[in-house]
N, C-alpha and C positions, 0 to 999 in steps of 0.2 A: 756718585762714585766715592766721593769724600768720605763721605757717610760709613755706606761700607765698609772702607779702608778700616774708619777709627771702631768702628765696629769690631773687626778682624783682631787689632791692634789691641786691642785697650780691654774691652766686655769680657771676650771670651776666655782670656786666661785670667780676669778677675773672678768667672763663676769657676774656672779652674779651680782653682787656690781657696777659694771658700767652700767645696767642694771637700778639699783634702783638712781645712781645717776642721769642719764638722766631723767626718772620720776622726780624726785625731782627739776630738773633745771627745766622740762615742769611747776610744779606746781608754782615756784616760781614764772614764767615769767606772769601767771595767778595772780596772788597776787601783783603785781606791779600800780599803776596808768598809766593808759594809756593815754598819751597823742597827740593829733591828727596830723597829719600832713600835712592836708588840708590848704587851706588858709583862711584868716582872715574873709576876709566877709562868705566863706564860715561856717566856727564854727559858724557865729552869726545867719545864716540861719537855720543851726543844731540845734540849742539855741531853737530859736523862734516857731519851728518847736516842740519839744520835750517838752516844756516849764520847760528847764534847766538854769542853770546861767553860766556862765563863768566860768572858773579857769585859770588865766593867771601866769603861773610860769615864770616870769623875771629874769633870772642868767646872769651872766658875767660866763668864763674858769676859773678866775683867784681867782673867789668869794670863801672862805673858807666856809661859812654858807650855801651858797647853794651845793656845795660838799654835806654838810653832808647832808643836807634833801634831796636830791639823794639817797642817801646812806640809809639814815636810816627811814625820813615819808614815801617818796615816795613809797618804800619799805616795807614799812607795811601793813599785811592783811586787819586789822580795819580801816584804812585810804583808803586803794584804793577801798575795795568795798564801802565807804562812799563817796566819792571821786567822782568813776566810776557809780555811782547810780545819783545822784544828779547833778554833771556838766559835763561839756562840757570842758576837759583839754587841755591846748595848754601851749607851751613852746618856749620863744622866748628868743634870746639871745640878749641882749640889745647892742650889741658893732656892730652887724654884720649887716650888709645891713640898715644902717641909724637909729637902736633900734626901740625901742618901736613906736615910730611917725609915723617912716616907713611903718612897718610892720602890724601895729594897726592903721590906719589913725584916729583923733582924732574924725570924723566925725562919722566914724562907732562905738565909744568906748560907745556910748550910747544903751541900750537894748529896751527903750522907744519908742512903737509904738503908 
Protein backbone atom coordinates (compact mmCIF):
# COMPACT_ATOMS: atom_id res chain seq x y z
CA UNK A 1 0.00 0.00 0.00
CA UNK A 2 3.06 2.10 0.86
CA UNK A 3 4.31 1.42 -2.46
CA UNK A 4 1.27 2.54 -4.28
CA UNK A 5 0.90 5.60 -2.26
CA UNK A 6 4.74 6.86 -3.27
CA UNK A 7 3.87 5.79 -6.53
CA UNK A 8 0.78 8.00 -6.75
CA UNK A 9 2.75 10.82 -4.95
CA UNK A 10 5.92 11.08 -6.40
CA UNK A 11 6.26 8.92 -10.27
CA UNK A 12 3.36 10.21 -11.76
CA UNK A 13 3.47 13.85 -11.80
CA UNK A 14 7.43 13.34 -12.40
CA UNK A 15 6.47 11.68 -15.85
CA UNK A 16 3.97 14.72 -15.87
CA UNK A 17 6.34 17.29 -15.93
CA UNK A 18 8.85 15.51 -18.17
CA UNK A 19 6.15 15.08 -20.45
CA UNK A 20 5.44 18.95 -20.60
CA UNK A 21 9.15 19.68 -20.69
CA UNK A 22 9.76 17.65 -23.86
CA UNK A 23 6.87 19.71 -25.51
CA UNK A 24 8.39 22.61 -24.46
CA UNK A 25 12.14 21.63 -25.98
CA UNK A 26 9.89 20.46 -29.39
CA UNK A 27 8.40 24.05 -29.22
CA UNK A 28 11.52 25.90 -28.75
CA UNK A 29 13.51 23.92 -31.52
CA UNK A 30 10.34 25.42 -33.68
CA UNK A 31 11.18 29.00 -32.63
CA UNK A 32 14.77 28.90 -33.49
CA UNK A 33 16.29 30.34 -36.98
CA UNK A 34 16.93 27.51 -39.07
CA UNK A 35 19.75 27.65 -40.76
CA UNK A 36 20.57 25.36 -43.86
CA UNK A 37 23.04 22.98 -44.44
CA UNK A 38 23.20 22.49 -47.87
CA UNK A 39 25.89 24.02 -49.75
CA UNK A 40 26.72 27.27 -51.07
CA UNK A 41 25.54 27.38 -54.64
CA UNK A 42 23.08 25.24 -53.53
CA UNK A 43 21.13 28.16 -50.86
CA UNK A 44 21.68 30.52 -53.88
CA UNK A 45 19.53 28.22 -56.17
CA UNK A 46 17.20 28.02 -53.09
CA UNK A 47 17.39 31.97 -53.14
CA UNK A 48 16.65 32.47 -56.66
CA UNK A 49 14.26 29.87 -56.84
CA UNK A 50 11.87 31.23 -53.85
CA UNK A 51 12.77 34.89 -54.55
CA UNK A 52 14.46 35.17 -50.95
CA UNK A 53 17.59 36.98 -49.87
CA UNK A 54 20.40 35.44 -48.24
CA UNK A 55 21.19 35.43 -44.46
CA UNK A 56 24.77 34.63 -44.02
CA UNK A 57 25.75 34.35 -40.27
CA UNK A 58 29.72 34.47 -40.21
CA UNK A 59 31.07 33.36 -36.51
CA UNK A 60 34.38 32.34 -35.48
CA UNK A 61 34.10 29.31 -31.84
CA UNK A 62 36.12 31.84 -30.06
CA UNK A 63 33.67 34.95 -31.02
CA UNK A 64 32.03 36.35 -27.70
CA UNK A 65 29.25 38.45 -29.83
CA UNK A 66 28.21 35.73 -31.87
CA UNK A 67 27.89 33.36 -28.72
CA UNK A 68 25.45 35.60 -27.65
CA UNK A 69 23.31 36.12 -30.79
CA UNK A 70 23.24 32.30 -30.70
CA UNK A 71 22.02 32.47 -27.60
CA UNK A 72 19.72 35.08 -27.46
CA UNK A 73 18.53 36.55 -31.60
CA UNK A 74 18.78 33.56 -33.06
CA UNK A 75 16.65 32.30 -30.36
CA UNK A 76 13.99 34.39 -30.71
CA UNK A 77 10.32 33.65 -31.72
CA UNK A 78 9.98 37.39 -33.59
CA UNK A 79 13.29 36.92 -35.11
CA UNK A 80 13.19 33.39 -36.48
CA UNK A 81 9.81 33.49 -37.82
CA UNK A 82 11.00 36.88 -39.53
CA UNK A 83 13.98 35.43 -40.27
CA UNK A 84 12.63 31.95 -41.60
CA UNK A 85 9.95 33.78 -43.71
CA UNK A 86 11.96 36.03 -45.75
CA UNK A 87 15.69 34.43 -46.17
CA UNK A 88 17.51 31.77 -46.91
CA UNK A 89 19.84 31.20 -43.59
CA UNK A 90 23.33 29.72 -43.68
CA UNK A 91 26.03 29.60 -41.21
CA UNK A 92 29.48 29.56 -41.98
CA UNK A 93 32.41 29.44 -39.71
CA UNK A 94 35.01 31.73 -41.04
CA UNK A 95 38.31 30.02 -39.62
CA UNK A 96 37.17 26.48 -41.00
CA UNK A 97 37.84 25.06 -44.53
CA UNK A 98 39.64 28.41 -45.94
CA UNK A 99 36.33 31.00 -44.49
CA UNK A 100 34.15 32.80 -46.15
CA UNK A 101 36.19 32.79 -49.77
CA UNK A 102 36.18 29.14 -49.52
CA UNK A 103 33.03 28.25 -48.68
CA UNK A 104 31.19 31.50 -50.51
CA UNK A 105 33.35 31.52 -53.72
CA UNK A 106 33.33 35.43 -54.38
CA UNK A 107 31.99 34.57 -57.81
CA UNK A 108 28.59 33.19 -56.53
CA UNK A 109 28.27 36.10 -53.51
CA UNK A 110 26.36 38.07 -56.21
CA UNK A 111 22.30 37.36 -56.38
CA UNK A 112 22.23 39.40 -59.78
CA UNK A 113 20.72 37.45 -62.69
Amino acid sequence: MIKLFFLLVFFIPLIGSLSVLSANAQQKATQEIHFSKKPYAEVIAAARATHKKVFVDAFATWCVPCKELRKRTFTDPKAANYFNKHFINISVDVEKGGGVDRQCSKSQLSLKN
